[in-house]
C-alpha positions as semicolon CSV with decimal commas, in nm:
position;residue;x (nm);y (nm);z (nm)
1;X;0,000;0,000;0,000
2;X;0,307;0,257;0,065
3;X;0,410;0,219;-0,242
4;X;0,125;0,251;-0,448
5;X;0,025;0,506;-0,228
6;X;0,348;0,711;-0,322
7;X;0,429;0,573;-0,649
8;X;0,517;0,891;-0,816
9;X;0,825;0,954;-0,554
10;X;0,907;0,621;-0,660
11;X;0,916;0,665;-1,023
12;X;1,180;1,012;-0,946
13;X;1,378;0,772;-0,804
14;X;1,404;0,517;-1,107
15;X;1,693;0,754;-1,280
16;X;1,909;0,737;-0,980
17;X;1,903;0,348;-0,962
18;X;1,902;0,343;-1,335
19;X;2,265;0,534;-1,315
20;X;2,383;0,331;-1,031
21;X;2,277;0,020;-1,191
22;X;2,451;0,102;-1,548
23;X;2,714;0,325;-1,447
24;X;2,868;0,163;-1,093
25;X;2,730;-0,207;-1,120
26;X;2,762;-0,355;-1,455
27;X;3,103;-0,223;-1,492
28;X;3,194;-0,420;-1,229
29;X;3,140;-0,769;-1,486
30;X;3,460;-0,623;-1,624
31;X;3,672;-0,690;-1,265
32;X;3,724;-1,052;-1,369
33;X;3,968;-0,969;-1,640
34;X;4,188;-0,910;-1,320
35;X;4,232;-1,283;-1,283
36;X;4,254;-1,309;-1,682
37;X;4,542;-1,247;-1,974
38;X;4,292;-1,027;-2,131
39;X;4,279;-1,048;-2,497
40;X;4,077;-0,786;-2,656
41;X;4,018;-1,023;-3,019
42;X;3,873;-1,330;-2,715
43;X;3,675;-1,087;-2,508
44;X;3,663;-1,091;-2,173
45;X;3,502;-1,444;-2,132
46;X;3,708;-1,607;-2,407
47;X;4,025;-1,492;-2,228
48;X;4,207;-1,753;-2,051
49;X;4,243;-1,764;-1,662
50;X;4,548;-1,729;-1,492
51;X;4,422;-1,696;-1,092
52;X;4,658;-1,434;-0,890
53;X;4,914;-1,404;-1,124
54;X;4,929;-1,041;-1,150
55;X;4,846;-0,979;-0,807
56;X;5,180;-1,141;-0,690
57;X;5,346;-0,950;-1,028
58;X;5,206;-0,656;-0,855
59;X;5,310;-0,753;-0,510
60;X;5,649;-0,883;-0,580
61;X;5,757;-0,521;-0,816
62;X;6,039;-0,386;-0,654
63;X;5,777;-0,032;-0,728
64;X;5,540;-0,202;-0,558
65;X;5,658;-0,039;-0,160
66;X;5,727;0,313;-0,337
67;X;5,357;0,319;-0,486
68;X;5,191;0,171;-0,175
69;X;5,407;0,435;0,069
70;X;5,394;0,715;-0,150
71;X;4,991;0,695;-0,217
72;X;4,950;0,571;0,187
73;X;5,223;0,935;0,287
74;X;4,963;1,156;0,055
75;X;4,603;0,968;0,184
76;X;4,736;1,026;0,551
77;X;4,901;1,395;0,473
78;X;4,552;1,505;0,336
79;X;4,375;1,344;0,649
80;X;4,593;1,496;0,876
81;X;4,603;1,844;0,757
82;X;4,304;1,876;0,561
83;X;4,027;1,747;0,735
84;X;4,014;1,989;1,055
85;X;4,113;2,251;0,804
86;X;3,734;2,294;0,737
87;X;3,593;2,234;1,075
88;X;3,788;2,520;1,204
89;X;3,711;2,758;0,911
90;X;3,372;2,713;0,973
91;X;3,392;2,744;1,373
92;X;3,540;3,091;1,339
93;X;3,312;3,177;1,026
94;X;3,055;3,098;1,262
95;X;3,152;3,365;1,502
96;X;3,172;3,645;1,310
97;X;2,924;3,904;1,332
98;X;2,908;4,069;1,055
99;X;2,696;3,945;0,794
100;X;2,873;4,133;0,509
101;X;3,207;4,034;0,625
102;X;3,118;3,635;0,727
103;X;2,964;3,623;0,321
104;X;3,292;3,784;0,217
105;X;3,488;3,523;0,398
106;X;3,279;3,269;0,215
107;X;3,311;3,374;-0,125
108;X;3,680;3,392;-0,074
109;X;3,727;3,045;0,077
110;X;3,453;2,902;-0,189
111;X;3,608;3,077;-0,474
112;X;3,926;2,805;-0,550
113;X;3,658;2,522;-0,540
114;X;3,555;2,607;-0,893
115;X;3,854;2,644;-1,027
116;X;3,978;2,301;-1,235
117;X;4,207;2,085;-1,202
118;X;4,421;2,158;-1,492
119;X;4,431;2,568;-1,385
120;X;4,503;2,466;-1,030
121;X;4,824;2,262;-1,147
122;X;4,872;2,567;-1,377
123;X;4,901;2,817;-1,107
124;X;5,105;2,616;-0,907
125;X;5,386;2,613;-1,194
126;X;5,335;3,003;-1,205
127;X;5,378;3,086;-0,824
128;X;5,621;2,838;-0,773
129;X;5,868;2,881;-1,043
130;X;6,207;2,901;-0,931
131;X;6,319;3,133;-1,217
132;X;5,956;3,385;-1,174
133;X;5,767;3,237;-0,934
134;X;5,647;3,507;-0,685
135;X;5,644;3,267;-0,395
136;X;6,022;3,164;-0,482
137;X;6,115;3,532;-0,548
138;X;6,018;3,646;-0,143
139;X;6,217;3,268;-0,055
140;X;6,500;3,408;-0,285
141;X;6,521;3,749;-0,099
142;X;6,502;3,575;0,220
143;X;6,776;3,269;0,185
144;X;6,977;3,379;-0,124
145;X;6,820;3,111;-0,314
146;X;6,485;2,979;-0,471
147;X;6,362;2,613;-0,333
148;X;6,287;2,339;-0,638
149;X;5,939;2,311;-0,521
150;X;5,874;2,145;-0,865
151;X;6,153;1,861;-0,900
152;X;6,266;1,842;-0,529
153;X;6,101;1,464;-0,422
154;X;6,063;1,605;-0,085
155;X;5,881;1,878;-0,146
156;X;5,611;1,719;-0,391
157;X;5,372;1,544;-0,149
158;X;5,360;1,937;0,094
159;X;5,286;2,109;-0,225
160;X;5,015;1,870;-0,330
161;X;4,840;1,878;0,007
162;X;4,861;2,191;0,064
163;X;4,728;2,351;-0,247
164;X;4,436;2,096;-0,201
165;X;4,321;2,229;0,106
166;X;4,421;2,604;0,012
167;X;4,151;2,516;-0,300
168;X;3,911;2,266;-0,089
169;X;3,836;2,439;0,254
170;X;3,585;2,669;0,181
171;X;3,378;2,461;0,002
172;X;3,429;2,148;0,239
173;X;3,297;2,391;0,539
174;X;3,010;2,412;0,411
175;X;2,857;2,078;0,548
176;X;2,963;2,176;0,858
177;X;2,813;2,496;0,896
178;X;2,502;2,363;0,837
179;X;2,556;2,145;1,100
180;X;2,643;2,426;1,311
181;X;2,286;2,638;1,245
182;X;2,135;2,310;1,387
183;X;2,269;2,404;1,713
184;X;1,976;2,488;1,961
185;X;2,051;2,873;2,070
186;X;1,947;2,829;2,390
187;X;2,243;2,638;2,452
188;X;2,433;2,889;2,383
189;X;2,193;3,150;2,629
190;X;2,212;2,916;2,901
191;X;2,596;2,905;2,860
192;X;2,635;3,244;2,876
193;X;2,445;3,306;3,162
194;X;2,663;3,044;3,342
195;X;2,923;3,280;3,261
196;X;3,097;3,020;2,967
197;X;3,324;3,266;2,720
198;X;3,369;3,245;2,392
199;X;3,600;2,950;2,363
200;X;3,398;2,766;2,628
201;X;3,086;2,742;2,420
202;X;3,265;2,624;2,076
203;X;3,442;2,359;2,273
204;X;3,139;2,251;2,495
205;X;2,893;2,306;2,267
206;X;2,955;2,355;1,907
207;X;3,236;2,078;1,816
208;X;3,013;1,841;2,050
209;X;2,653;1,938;1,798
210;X;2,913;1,890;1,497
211;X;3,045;1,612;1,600
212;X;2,878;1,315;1,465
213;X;2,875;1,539;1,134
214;X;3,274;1,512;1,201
215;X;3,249;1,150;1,233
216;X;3,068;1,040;0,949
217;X;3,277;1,276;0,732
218;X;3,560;1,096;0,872
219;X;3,465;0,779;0,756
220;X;3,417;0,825;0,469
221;X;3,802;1,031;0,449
222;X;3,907;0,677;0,570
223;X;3,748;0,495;0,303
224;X;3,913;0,701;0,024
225;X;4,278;0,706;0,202
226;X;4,409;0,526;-0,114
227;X;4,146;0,717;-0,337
228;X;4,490;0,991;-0,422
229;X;4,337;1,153;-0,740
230;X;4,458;1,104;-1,062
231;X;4,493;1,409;-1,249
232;X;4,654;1,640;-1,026
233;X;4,962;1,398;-0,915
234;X;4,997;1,368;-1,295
235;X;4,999;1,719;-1,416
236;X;5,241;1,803;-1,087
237;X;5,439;1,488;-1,206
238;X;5,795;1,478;-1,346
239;X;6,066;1,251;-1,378
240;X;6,290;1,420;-1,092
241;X;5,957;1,421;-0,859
242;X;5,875;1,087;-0,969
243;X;6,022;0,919;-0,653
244;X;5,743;1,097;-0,442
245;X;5,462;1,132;-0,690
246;X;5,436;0,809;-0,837
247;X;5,138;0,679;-0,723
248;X;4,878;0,369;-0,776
249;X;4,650;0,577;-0,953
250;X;4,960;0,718;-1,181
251;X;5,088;0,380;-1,207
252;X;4,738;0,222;-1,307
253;X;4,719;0,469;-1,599
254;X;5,100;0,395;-1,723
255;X;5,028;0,011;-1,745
256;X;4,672;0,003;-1,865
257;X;4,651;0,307;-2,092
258;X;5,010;0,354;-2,219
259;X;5,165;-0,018;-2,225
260;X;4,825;-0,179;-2,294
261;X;4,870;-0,412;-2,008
262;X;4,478;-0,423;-1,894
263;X;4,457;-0,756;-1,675
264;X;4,751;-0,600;-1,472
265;X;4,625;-0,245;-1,400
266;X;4,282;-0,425;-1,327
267;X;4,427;-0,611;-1,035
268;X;4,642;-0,307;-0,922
269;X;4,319;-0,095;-0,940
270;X;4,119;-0,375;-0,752
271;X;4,367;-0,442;-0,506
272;X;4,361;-0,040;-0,431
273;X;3,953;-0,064;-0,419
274;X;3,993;-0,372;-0,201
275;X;4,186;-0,216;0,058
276;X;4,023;0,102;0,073
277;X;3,655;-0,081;0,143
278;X;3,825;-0,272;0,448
279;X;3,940;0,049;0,579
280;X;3,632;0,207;0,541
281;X;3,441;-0,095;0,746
282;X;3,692;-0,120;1,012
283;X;3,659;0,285;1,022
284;X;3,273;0,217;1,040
285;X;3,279;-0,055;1,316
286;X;3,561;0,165;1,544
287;X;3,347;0,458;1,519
288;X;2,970;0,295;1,568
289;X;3,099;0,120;1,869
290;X;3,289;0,409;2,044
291;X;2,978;0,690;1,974
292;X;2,729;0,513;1,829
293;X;2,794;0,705;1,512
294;X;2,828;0,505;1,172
295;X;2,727;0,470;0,845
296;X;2,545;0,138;0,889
């Protein structure tokens, strides 16, 4: 009776499971070619098993600890630095006052989100130039001499983070100021008539209403930590870099696009997908047992 009853929200739903169903499940009867020496003239059924074989190519790569560390160092770097990036932007956007300046704030913060992938790389090349680059110019006149930002290994995975959150904050606060005009007011009335300043009431009151906001966000953070995007590692990417940059994702597209090796970069990309649903269920289970906060 519901769903008769509501049939036409069920019928606007039909397109989403229609795009879930073609777009994210029946690409996944192409995972088997993983466990195959693909041949594109056989197909993918007509091509011959051959079990874990390119799992323990994969495994047994003297690349294989440099791609695992380097994409593990960038998924933890991000985590660390960039998620309470945003929970603390909106805390103090929060505070403010002013309407006109709080919006301003926002547009500024917001602004970087739109920009694309491909002009984000391209500003980072301008500003961090070592021959113009204004950033290396004020490092020049300080030290005597510009920093490699570019080709320096050491310095690849810091530039990469960093510009990410520079460009993701704003936008990535957003979420969480929502969660923060859910706050009941007269929490914040009875605090202050307790005599609670400023501080007291974000850290009693606010990060505890945001909180299980925080922790679902954080799960799913987890379940990405080997999710390092493609296209920005491989536009920052160079061969005197490569030591830090090269990543799964990089590597995936090398062997499967470039060399044509397609059961291999299946099982790399698999064994990436693999790892980064058991983090995100062990992330789930850690968190729903110590706040009763969780996904499922």
């Amino acid at each position: 009776m519901r769903v008769r009853r509501n049939w036409d929200l069920y019928v606007l739903l039909l397109p989403v499971i229609a795009f879930f169903i073609v777009f994210e499940y029946v690409p996944m009867y192409g995972v088997q070619i993983a466990f195959k020496n693909f041949v594109a003239t056989k197909g993918v059924w007509g091509s011959p098993w051959v079990g874990l074989r390119h799992f323990e190519r994969f495994f047994e790569s003297y690349y294989f600890w440099r791609l695992l560390l380097n994409t593990l160092g960038i998924g933890l770097y991000q985590l660390i630095v960039g998620f309470p990036v945003p929970i603390v932007l909106a805390l103090l956007i929060n505070e403010v006052r002013s309407r006109t300046f709080s919006r301003f704030v926002q547009t500024v913060t917001y602004a970087p989100h739109f920009l694309s992938t491909v002009v984000m790389v391209g500003l980072i090349l301008i500003f961090l130039s070592p021959e113009t680059g204004l950033l290396n110019r004020i490092v020049a006149a300080v030290r005597g001499e510009p920093i490699p930002f570019l080709t320096e290994p050491a310095w690849f995975k810091s530039v990469y983070v960093l510009s990410g959150v520079w460009q993701q904050m704003g936008w990535s606060s957003i979420i969480y100021l929502a969660a923060l005009t859910g706050i009941d007011p007269q929490l914040h009335e009875a605090a202050r008539v307790d005599g609670a300043n400023r501080w007291r009431r974000i850290w009693h009151i606010n990060l505890p209403g945001i909180m299980p906001t925080v922790t679902i966000l954080l799960i799913l953070n987890m379940g990405s930590l080997l999710g390092v995007g493609f296209e920005k590692v491989y536009l920052m990417q160079n061969p005197l870099n490569m030591p830090a940059s090269d990543v799964i994702a990089t590597h995936v597209y090398r062997k499967g696009i470039i060399d044509g090796q397609y059961s291999y970069s299946a099982a790399v990309g698999l064994f990436n997908s693999v790892v980064n649903f058991v983090l995100l269920v062990a992330v789930n289970r850690i968190a729903r047992k110590a706040n009763d906060t969780s996904l499922w």
